[in-house]
Backbone as a ProteinNet text record, in pm:
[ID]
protein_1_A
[PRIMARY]
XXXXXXXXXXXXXXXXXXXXXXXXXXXXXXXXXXXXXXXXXXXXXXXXXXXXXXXXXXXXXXXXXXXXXXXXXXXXXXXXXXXXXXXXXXXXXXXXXXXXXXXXXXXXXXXXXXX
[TERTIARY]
83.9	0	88.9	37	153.1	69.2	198	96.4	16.6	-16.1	-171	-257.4	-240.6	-362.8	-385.7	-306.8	-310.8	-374	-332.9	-387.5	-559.7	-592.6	-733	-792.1	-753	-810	-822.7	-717.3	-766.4	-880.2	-847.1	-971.7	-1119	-1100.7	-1241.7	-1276.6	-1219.3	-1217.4	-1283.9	-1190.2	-1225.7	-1385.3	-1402.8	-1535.1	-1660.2	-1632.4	-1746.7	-1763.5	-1653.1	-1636.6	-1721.8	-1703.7	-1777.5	-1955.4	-1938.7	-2090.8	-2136	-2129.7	-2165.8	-2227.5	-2127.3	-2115.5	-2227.3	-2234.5	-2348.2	-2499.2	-2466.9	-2590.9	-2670.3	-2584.5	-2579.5	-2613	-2593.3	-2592.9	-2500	-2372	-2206	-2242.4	-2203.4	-2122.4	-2261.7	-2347.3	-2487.2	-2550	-2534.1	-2608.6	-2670.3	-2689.1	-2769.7	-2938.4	-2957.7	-3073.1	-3168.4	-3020.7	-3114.4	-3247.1	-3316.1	-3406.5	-3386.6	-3276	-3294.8	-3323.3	-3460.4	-3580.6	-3564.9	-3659.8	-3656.7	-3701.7	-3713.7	-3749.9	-3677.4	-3588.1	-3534.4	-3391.7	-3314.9	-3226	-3170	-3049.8	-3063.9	-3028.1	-2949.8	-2889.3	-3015.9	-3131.1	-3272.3	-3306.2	-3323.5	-3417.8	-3321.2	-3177.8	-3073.5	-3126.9	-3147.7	-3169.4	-3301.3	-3396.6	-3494.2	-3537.6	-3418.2	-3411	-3332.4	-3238.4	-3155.6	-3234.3	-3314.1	-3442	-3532.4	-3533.8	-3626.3	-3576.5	-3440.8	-3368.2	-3350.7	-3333.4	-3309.6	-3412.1	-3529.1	-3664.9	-3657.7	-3668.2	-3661.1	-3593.1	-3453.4	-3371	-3414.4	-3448.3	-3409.9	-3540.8	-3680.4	-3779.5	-3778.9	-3685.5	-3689.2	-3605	-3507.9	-3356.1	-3443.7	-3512.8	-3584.2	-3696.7	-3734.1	-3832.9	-3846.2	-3694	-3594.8	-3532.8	-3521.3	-3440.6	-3500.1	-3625.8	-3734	-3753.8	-3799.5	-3856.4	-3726.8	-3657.9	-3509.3	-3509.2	-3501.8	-3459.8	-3633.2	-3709.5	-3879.6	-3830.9	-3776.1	-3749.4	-3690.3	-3561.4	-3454.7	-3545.3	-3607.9	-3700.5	-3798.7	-3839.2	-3973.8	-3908	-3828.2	-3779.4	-3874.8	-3904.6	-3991.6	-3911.6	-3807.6	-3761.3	-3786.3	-3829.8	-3813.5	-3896.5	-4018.5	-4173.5	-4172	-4114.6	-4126	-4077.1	-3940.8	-3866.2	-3889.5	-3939.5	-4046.7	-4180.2	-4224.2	-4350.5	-4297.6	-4196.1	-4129.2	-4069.3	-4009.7	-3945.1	-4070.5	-4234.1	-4301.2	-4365.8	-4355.9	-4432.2	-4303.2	-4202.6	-4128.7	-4106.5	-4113.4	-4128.4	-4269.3	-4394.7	-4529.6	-4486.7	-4429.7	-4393.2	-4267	-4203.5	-4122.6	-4161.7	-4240	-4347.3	-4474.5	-4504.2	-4529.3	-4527.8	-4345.8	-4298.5	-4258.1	-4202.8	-4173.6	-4338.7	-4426.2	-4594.4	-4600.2	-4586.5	-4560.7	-4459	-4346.6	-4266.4	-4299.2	-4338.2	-4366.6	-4486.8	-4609.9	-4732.2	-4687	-4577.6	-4553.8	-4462.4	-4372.7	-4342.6	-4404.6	-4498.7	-4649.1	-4693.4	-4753.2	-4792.7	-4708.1	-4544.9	-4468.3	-4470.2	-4462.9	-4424	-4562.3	-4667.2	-4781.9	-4764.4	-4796.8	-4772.3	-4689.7	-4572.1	-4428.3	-4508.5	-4558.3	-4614.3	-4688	-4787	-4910.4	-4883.3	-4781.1	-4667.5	-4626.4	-4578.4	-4540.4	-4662.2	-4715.2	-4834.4	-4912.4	-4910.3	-4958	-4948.7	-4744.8	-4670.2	-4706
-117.3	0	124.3	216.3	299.9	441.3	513.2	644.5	727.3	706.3	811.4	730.3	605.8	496.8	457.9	483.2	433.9	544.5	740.1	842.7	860.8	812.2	787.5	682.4	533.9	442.4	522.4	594.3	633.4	754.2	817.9	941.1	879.8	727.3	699.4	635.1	595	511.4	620.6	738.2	878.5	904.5	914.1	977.8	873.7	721.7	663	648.5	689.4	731.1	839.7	918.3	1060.2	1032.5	993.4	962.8	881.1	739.5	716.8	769.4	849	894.4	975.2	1027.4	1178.8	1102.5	973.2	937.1	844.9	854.1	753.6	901.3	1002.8	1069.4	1097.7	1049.2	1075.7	1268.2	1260.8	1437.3	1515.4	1464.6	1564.7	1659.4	1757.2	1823.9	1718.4	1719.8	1613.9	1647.6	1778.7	1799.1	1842.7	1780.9	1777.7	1673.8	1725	1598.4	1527.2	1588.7	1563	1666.7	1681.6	1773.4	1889.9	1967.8	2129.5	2198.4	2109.6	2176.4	2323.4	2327.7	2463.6	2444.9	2538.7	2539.5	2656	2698.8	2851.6	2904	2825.5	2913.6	2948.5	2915.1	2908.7	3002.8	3026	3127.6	3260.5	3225.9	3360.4	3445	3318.6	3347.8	3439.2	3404.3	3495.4	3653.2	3660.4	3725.2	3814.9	3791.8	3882.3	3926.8	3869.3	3919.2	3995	4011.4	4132.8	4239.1	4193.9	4338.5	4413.6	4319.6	4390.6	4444.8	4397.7	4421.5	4576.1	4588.9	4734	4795.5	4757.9	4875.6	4972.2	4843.6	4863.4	4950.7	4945.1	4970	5158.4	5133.3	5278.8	5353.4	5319.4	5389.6	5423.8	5313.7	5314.7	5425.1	5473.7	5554.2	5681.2	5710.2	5837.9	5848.5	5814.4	5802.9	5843.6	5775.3	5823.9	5977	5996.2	6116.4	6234.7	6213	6322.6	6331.3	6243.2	6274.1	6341	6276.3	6365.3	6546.5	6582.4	6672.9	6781.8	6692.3	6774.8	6780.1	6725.6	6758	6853	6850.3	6910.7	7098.4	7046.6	7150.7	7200.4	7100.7	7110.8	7079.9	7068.3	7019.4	7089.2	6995.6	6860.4	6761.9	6805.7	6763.2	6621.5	6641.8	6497.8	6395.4	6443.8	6367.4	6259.4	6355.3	6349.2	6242	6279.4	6181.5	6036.5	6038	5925.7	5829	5917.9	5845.2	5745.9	5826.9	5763.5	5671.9	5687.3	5572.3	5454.8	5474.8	5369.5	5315.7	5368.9	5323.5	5213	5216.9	5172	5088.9	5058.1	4918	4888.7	4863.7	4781.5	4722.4	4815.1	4727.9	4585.5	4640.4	4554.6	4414.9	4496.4	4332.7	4247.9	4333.6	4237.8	4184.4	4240.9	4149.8	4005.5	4080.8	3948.3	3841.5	3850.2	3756.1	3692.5	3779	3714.9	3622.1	3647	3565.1	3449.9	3457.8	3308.7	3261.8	3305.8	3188.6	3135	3212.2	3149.9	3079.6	3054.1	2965.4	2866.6	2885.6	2749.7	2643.8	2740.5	2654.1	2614.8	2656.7	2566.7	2442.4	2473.8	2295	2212.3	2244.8	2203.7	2099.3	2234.3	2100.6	2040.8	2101.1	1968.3	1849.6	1866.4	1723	1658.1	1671.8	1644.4	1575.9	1655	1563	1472	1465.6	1337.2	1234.8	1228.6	1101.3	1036.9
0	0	0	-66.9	-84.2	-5.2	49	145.1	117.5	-24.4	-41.6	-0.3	-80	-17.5	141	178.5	372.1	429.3	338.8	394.1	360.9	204.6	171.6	266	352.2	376	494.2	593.3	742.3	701.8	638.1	600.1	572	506.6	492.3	589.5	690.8	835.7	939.1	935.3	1030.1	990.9	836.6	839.1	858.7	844.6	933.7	1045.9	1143.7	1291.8	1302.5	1238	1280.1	1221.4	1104.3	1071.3	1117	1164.2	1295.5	1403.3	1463.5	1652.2	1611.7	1430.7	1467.7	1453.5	1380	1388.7	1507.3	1562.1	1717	1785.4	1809.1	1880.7	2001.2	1995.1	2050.1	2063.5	2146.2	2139.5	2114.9	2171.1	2178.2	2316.1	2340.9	2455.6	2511.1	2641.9	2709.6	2701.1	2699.3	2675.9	2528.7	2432.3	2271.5	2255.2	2187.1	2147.5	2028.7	1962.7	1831	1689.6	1751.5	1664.1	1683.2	1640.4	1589.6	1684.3	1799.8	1919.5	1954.4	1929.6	1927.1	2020	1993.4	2111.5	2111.4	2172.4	2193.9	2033.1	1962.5	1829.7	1774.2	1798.1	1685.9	1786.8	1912.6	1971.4	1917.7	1957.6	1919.4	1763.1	1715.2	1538.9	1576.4	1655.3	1634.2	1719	1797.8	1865.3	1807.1	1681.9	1606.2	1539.2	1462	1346	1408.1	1521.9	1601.5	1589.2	1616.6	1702	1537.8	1433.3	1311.1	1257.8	1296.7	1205.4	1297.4	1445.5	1485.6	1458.1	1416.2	1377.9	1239.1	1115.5	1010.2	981.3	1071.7	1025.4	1046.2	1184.8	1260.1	1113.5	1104.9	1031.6	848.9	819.9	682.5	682.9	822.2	782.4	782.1	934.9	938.7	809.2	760.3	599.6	469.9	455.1	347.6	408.8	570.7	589.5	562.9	616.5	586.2	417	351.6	210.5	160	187.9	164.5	215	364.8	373.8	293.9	266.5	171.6	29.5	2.7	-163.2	-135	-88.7	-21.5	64.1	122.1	190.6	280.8	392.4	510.9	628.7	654.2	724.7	857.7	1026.8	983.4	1006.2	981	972.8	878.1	796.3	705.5	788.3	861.2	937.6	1036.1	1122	1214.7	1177	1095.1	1041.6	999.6	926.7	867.7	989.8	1129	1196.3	1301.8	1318	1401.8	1264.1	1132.4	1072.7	1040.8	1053.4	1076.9	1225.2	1317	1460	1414.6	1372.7	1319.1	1266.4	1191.7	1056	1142.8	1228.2	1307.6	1407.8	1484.4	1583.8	1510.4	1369.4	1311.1	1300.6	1231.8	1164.5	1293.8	1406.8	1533.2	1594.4	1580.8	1605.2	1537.3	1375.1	1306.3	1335.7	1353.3	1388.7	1496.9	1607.1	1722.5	1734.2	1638.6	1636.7	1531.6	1397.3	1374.2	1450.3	1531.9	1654.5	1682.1	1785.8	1873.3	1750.6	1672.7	1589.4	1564.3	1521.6	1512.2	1662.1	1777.6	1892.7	1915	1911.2	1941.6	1840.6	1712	1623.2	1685	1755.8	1745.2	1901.7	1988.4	2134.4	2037.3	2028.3	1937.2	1895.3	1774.1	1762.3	1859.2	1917.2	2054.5	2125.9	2178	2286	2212.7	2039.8	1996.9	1973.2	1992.6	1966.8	2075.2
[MASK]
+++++++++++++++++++++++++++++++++++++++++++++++++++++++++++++++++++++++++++++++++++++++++++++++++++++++++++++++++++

């Protein structure tokens, strides 16, 4: 056997070790289930998409209203208007996000209490 072949045979040895252990469940949080139950990277994930949906909604609407200003040359009434109707469409989109959670995690028990 010559040493590429001994380095290909342990590499294909290593990766049914590992595909294995992952499908055995080796090296798992003690309190995974497995499933989509969630764990913190998925709550983190949705807890970033909040914080972005408020930012982006506030900054998008200070933004339209300032540049409405500078055309208009009202300043800074447009501003002003733009910054509480984007404060409005961020509280929004964070309602929305927050009611399809509540909708995913109810299915998610539901599944659950029927197995």
């Amino acid at each position: 056997m010559t040493e590429d072949e001994r380095k290909a045979d342990e590499l294909d040895r290593r990766l049914r070790d590992v595909r294995q252990a992952y499908n055995t469940g080796v090296g798992k949080p003690s309190g995974s289930t497995g499933g989509s139950a969630g764990g913190g990277g998925e709550k983190l994930g949705v807890g970033m998409r909040i914080a972005v949906e408020m930012v982006a909604g506030v900054v998008a609407g200070a933004f339209l209203g300032l540049m409405a200003d500078r055309w208009l040359g009202t300043k800074p009434w447009l501003l002003i208007v733009g910054f509480i109707l984007g404060c409005g469409a961020a509280f929004l989109n964070v309602y929305r996000v927050a009611q399809a959670e509540e909708k995913r995690g109810k299915a998610e028990r539901d599944a659950v209490s029927k197995k």
